[in-house]
C-alpha positions in Angstrom: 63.7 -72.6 -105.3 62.4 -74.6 -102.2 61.3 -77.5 -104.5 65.3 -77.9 -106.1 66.8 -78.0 -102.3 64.1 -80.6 -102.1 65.2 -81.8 -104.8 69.0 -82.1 -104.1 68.4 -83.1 -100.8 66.8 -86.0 -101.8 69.9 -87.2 -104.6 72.3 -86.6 -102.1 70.1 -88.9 -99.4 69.8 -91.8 -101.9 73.8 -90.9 -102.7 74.3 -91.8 -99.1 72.1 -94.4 -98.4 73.6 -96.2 -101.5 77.9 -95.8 -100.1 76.0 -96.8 -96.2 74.8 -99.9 -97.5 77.9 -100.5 -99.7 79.9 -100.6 -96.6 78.2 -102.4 -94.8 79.7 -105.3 -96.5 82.0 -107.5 -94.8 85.7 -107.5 -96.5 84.9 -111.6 -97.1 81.4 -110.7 -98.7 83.1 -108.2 -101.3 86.1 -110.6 -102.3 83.9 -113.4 -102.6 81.6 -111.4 -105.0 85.0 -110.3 -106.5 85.8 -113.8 -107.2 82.4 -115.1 -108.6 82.3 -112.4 -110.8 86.0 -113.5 -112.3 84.9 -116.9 -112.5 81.8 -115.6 -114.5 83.4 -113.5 -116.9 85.9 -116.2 -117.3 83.7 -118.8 -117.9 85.8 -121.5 -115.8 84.6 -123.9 -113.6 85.2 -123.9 -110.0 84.2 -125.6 -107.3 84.0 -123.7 -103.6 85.4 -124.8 -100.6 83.7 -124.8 -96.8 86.0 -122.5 -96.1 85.7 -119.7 -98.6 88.5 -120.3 -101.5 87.6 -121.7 -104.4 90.1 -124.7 -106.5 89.8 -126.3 -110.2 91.3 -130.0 -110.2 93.0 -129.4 -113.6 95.0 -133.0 -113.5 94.4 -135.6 -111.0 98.3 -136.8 -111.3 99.5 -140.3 -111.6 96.9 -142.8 -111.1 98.9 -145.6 -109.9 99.7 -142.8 -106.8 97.7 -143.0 -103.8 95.7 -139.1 -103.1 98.3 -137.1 -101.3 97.8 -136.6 -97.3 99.4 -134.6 -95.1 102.7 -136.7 -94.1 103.5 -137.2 -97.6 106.5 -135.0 -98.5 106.3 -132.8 -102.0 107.8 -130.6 -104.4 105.7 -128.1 -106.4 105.8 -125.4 -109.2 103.6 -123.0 -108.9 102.5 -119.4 -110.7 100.5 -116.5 -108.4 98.9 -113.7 -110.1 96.1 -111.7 -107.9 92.1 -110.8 -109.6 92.5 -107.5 -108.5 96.2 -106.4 -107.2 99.8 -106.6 -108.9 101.3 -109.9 -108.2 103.2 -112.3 -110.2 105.2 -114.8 -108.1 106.7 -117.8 -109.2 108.2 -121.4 -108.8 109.1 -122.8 -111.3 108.5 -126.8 -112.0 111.9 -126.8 -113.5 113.3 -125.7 -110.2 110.7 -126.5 -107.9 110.2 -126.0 -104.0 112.0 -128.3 -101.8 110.7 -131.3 -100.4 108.3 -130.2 -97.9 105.6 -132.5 -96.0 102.0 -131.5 -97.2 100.5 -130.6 -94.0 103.3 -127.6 -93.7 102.8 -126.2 -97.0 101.3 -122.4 -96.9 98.9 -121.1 -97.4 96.2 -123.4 -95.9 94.3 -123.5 -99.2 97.6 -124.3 -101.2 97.6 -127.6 -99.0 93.6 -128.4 -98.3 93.8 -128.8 -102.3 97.0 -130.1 -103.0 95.1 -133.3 -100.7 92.9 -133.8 -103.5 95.2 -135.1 -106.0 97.9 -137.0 -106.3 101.6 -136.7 -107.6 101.8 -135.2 -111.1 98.2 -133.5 -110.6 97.8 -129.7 -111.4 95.6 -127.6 -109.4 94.0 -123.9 -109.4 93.1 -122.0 -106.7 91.4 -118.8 -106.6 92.0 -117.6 -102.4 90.2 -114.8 -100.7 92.8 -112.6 -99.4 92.1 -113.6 -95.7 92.8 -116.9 -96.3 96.2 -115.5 -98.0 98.0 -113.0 -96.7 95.4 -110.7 -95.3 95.9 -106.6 -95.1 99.4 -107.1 -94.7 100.5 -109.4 -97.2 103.7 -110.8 -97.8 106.9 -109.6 -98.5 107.7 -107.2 -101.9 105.9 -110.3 -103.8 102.1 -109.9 -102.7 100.5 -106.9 -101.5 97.8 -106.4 -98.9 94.2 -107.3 -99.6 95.6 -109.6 -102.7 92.8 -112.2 -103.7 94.7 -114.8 -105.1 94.7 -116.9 -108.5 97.4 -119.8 -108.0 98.3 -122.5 -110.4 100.3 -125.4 -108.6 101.8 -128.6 -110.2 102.9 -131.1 -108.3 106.1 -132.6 -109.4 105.8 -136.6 -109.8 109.6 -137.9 -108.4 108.0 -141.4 -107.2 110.5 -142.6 -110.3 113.0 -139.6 -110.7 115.2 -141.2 -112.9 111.6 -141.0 -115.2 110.3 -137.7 -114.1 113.5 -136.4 -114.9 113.7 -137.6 -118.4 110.3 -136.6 -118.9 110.7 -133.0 -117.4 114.2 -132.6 -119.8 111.7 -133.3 -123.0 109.5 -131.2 -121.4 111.8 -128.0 -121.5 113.3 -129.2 -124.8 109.7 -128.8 -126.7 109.0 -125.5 -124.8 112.8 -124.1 -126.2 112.8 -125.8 -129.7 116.2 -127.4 -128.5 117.1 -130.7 -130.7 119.5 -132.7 -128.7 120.5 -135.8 -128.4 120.0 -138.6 -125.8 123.2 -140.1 -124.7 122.7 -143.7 -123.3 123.4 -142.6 -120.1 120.4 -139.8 -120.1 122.1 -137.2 -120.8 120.9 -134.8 -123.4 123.1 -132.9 -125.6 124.0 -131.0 -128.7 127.3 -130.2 -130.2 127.4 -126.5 -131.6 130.9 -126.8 -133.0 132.9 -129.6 -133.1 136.3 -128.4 -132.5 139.3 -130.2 -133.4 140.8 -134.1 -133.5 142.5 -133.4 -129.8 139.4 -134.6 -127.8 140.1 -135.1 -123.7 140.1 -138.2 -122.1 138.9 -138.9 -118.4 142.6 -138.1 -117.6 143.0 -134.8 -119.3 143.6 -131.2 -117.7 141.2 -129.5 -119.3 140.6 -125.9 -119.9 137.0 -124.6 -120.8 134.7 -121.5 -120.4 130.9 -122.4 -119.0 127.6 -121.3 -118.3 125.5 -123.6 -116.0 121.8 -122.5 -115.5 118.7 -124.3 -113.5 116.2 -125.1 -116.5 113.7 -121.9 -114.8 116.5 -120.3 -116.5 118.4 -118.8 -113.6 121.8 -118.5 -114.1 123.9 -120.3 -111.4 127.6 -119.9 -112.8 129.7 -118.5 -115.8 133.6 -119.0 -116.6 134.5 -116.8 -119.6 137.6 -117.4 -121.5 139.4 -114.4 -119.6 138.7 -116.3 -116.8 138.5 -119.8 -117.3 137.6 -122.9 -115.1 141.6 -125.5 -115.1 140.8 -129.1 -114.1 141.3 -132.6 -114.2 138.0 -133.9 -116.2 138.3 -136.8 -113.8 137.7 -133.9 -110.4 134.2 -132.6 -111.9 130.9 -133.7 -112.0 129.9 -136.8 -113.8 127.7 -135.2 -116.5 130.8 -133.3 -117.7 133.4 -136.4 -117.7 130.5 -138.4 -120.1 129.9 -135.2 -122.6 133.2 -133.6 -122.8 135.2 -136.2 -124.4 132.3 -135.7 -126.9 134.5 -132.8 -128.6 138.0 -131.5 -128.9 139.5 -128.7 -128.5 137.5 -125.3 -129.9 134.9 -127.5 -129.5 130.8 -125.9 -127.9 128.7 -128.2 -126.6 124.8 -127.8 -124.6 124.7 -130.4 -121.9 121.4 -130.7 -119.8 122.7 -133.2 -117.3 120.0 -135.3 -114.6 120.6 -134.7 -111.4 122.0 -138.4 -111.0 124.7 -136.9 -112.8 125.3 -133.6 -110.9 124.8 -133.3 -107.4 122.3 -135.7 -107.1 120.4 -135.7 -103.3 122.2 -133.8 -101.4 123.0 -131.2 -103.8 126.1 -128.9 -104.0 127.9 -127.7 -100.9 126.8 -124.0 -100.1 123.2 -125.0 -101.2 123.3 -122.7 -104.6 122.4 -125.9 -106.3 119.4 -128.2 -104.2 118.9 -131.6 -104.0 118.0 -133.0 -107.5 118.2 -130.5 -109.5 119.0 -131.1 -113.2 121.3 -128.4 -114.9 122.2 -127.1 -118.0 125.5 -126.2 -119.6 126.7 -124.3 -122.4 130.8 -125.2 -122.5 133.3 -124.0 -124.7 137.0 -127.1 -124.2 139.7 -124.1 -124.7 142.8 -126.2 -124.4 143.2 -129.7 -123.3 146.5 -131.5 -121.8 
């Protein structure tokens, strides 16, 4: 009987030495284990900053940029997910952040390796959480004690007119949308024709609409119990080139630049930001 107390004294002692030396285990020492073993099982290849997070240059960006430094002002996209808590937070490059100057850009890590690559470069970062958010985390989005896994593109607007374009075919592929370029650079696609009494710049037109930010956020809809009445010549400049494109009855996709919406400043109220491109889905109900 004496030798099984013996003997259950002596599991229980190694049980405890074990869970002492566990804890004794600084929070930074666990995540970063945490993280190595991710990368490991992933097989991906990252490289480790001084500091503790770790980043993957996954495109350099444009090569006739200069590396991005702190004064230069950016917008980005960007997806967070967590290793080991339940995050998803996103931003998307369709409707990216707004302009922001790189040295202001949080959290610290997002920035330090945003610094290593230029405009149009795409970056990972796996971040420790105390070099996140820490215990408390932020908001409903990330939790306490998240370890972070970010993916950030950086949108390349040194040519917008360009970028815009090239973000439009972008979105097009990812949708299987087949439109067609108008020579201003506006892409549509005519879903019914309509009738022979097609508007003019001068017309009072009529029309129901949906208008969405390419992330697919809805912004505004007009249904035909409750339409949207104006001269063609008092809206945006997207609409006045596309509309006259079909007559009345007529449905019509319009993803409009934002040279041809609100352009820099965006729209008054701030629902739409500074060069944004938009898309439409409009239906001409009458035309006078």
């Amino acid at each position: 009987m004496i030798k099984k107390l013996f003997g259950f004294l002596l599991v229980a002692i190694s049980i405890l030495t074990v869970s002492c030396e566990k804890e004794t285990r600084t929070l930074d020492e666990i995540e970063d284990q945490l993280i190595q073993e991710f990368i490991t099982k992933n097989n991906l290849d990252f490289e480790k900053d001084s500091t503790g997070f770790y980043y993957q240059v996954i495109d350099s960006g444009n090569t006739d940029l200069p590396i991005l430094r702190y004064p230069d002002r950016v917008r980005i996209g960007q997806k967070t997910t967590s290793i080991n808590k339940a995050v998803s937070y996103e931003t998307s490059i369709y409707n990216p952040t707004p302009s922001d100057f790189v040295g202001y850009i949080r959290p610290i890590p997002w920035r330090e390796t945003i610094r290593k690559v230029r405009k149009g470069g795409i970056i990972r970062i796996l971040i420790p959480s105390y070099l996140a958010y820490g215990k408390d985390g932020q908001g409903t989005n990330i939790p306490g004690n998240a370890i972070l896994d970010t993916r950030i593109e950086i949108a390349d607007d040194s040519n917008l007119e360009l970028y815009e374009d090239r973000l439009i075919n972008r979105y097009l592929t990812e949708k299987n949308i087949t439109a067609i370029k108008d020579p201003s650079g506006i892409y549509y696609q005519i879903n019914a024709a309509g009738d022979s009494n097609f508007p003019t710049i001068d017309s009072e037109i009529t029309i129901a609409y949906t208008g969405r930010f390419l992330s697919g956020t809805l912004f505004e809809t007009r249904t035909s119990a409750n339409p949207l009445t104006s001269k063609l010549s008092e809206l945006i400049e997207g609409w006045q080139i596309t509309l006259p494109k079909i007559g009345v009855g007529g449905k019509i996709k319009i993803i409009v630049p934002s040279r041809y919406a609100y352009g820099e400043s965006g729209s008054e109220g701030g629902v739409i930001g500074p060069n944004t491109i938009l898309e439409f889905d409009i239906e001409l109900i009458s035309k006078k």
